[in-house]
C-alpha positions in Angstrom: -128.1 -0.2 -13.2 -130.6 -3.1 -13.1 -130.1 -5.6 -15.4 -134.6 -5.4 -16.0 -133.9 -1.9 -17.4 -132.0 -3.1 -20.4 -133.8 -3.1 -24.0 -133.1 -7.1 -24.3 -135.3 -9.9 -22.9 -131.8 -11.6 -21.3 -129.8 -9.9 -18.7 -126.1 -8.7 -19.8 -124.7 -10.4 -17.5 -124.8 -13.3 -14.4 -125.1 -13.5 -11.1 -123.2 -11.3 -9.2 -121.9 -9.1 -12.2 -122.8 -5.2 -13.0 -122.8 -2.7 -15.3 -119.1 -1.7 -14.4 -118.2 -4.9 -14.6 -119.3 -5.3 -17.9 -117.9 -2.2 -19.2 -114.7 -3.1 -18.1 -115.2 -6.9 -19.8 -116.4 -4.9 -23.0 -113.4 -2.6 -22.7 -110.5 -4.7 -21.9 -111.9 -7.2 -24.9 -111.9 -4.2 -27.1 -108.5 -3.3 -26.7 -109.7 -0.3 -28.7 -111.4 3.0 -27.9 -114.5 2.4 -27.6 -117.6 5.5 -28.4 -121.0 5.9 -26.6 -122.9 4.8 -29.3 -120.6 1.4 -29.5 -121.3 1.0 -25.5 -125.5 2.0 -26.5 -125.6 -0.8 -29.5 -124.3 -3.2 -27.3 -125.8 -2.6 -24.3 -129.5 -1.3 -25.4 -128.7 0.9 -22.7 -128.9 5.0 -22.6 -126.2 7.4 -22.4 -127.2 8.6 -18.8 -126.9 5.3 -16.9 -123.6 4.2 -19.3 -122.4 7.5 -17.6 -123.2 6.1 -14.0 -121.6 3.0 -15.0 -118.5 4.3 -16.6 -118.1 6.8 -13.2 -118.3 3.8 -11.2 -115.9 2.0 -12.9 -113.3 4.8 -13.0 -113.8 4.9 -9.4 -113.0 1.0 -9.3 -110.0 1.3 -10.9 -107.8 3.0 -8.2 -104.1 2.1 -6.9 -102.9 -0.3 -6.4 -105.4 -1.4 -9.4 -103.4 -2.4 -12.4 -105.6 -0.9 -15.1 -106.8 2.7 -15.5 -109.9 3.7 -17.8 -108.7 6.5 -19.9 -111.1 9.1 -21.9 -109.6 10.1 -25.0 -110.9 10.6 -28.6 -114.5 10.8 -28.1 -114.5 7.5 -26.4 -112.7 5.1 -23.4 -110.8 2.5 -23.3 -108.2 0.6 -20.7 -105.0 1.1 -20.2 -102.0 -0.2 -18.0 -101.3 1.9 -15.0 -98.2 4.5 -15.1 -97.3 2.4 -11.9 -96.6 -1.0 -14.0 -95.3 0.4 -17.3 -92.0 -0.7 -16.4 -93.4 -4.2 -15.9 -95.5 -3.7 -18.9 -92.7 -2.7 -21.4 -91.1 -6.4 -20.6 -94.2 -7.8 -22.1 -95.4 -6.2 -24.8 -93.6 -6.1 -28.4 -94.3 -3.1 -29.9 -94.4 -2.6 -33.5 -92.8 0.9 -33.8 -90.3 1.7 -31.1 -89.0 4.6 -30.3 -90.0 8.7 -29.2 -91.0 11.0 -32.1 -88.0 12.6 -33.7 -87.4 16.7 -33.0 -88.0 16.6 -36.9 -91.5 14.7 -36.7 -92.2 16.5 -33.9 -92.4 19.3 -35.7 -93.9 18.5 -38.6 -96.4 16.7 -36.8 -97.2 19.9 -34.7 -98.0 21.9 -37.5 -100.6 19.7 -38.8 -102.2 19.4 -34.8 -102.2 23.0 -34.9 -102.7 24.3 -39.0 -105.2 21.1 -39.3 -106.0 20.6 -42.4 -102.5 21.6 -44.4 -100.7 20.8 -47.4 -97.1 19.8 -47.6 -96.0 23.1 -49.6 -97.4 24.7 -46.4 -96.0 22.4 -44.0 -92.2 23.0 -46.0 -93.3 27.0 -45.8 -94.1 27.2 -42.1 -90.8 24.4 -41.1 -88.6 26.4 -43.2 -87.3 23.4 -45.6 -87.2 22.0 -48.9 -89.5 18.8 -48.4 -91.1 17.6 -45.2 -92.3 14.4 -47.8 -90.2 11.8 -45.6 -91.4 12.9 -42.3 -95.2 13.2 -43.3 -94.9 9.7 -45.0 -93.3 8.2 -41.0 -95.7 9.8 -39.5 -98.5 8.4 -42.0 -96.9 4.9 -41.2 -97.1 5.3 -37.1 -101.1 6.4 -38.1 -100.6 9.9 -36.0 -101.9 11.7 -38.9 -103.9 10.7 -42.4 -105.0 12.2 -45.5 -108.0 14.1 -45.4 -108.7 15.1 -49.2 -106.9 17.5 -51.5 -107.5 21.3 -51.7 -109.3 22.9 -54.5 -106.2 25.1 -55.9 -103.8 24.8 -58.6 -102.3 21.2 -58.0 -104.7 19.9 -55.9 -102.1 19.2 -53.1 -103.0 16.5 -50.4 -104.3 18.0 -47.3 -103.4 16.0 -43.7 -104.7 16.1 -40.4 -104.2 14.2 -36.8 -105.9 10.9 -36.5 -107.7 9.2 -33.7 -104.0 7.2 -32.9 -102.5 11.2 -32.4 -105.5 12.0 -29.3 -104.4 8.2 -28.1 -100.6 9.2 -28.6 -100.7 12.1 -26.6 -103.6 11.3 -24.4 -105.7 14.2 -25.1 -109.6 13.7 -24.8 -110.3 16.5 -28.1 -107.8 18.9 -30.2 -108.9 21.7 -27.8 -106.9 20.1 -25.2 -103.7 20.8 -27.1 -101.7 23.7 -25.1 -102.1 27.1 -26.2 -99.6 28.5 -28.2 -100.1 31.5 -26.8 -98.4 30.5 -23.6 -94.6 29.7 -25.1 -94.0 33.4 -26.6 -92.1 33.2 -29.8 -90.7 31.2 -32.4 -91.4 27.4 -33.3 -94.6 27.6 -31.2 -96.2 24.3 -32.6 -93.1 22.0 -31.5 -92.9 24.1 -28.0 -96.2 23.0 -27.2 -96.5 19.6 -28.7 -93.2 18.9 -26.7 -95.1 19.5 -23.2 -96.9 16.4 -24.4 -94.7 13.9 -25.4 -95.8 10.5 -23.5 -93.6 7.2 -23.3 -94.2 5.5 -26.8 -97.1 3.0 -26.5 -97.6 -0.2 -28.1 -99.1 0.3 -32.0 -101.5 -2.1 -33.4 -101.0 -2.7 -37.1 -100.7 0.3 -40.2 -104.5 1.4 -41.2 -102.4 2.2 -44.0 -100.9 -0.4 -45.7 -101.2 -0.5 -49.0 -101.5 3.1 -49.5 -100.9 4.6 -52.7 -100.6 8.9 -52.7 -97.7 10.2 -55.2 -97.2 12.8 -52.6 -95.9 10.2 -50.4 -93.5 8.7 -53.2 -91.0 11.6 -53.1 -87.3 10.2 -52.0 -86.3 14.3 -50.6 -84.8 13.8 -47.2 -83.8 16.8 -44.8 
């Protein structure tokens, strides 16, 4: 972790700084999840000795430490510790308030686990008329996006889970959902998307705004 290693003439950082310390500057200013190759183009440094530095930050960051470094999505990024959230929640305004409903929850689990699907197939496999109002809230809290539109008659909009829906739940990959083969029968999907149902965290603003899909425009409500 010598500063003389790195790819630029001038060191990253002063005297009496590291690499973990600048991770954690980089990460903490981010306020984003942030990839190796993000953390290799600003560094000039290689993946092995990020590794080292990331470790050593992680181990850094223990209680009664008021941040925790968190691996999710393909990337890291900081995050309050469970100890504080009540503290936390005082302070932060978030945008969209509130748990999933049992109805998102649903819906929302059969695109996590049918990824990519349509909403014919999504009504289908829920068992109702139109899931249009539910895919459209969860399109608005960024959990899931459009992804293109199958090649059959109609050309229905296919969705999948977004980078927000690993954050969400804090899974590092989609193989970290639970398997559904470990809640028997019935509404699998929501059974094991439940197990992971996290206190709401604070939401930046919509990726989406603006967006204009006619299969989001239907008024249908359950």
């Amino acid at each position: 972790m010598d500063p003389e290693s790195l790819d630029y003439t001038e060191p990253l950082w002063e005297a009496g700084g590291d690499l973990p310390g600048a991770l954690e500057a980089l990460l903490v200013s981010s306020g984003e999840v942030v990839d190796m190759a993000r953390l290799r183009e600003l560094t000039g440094l290689g993946e092995g000795i990020l590794r080292q530095g990331l470790d050593k930050l992680q181990e850094r960051l223990r209680p009664p430490r008021g941040l925790r470094l968190l691996e999710v999505g393909g990337g890291w990024r900081m995050a309050a510790a469970p100890e504080y959230q009540t503290l936390v929640a005082r302070l932060v305004t978030t945008i969209r308030s509130g748990r999933l409903t049992p109805a998102q929850v649903e819906t929302l689990a059969i695109i996590a686990y049918r990824q990519p699907v349509t909403m014919p197939e999504i009504n289908e496999l829920r068992g109702v008329t139109s899931c249009s109002n539910q895919v459209k809230l969860l399109l608005e809290r960024e959990l899931v996006l459009p992804v293109g539109r199958k090649p059959v008659v109609g050309r229905p909009m296919m969705y999948a889970t977004s980078l927000k829906f690993l954050l969400h739940f804090g899974l590092k990959t989609l193989a970290d959902l639970p398997r559904l083969a470990d809640f028997g029968e019935g509404n699998l999907e929501a059974l094991a998307l439940a197990q992971l149902q996290p206190p709401e965290l604070p939401q930046a603003g919509s990726l989406f705004e603006g967006l204009d899909d006619p299969y989001l425009d239907e008024d249908a409500h359950e």
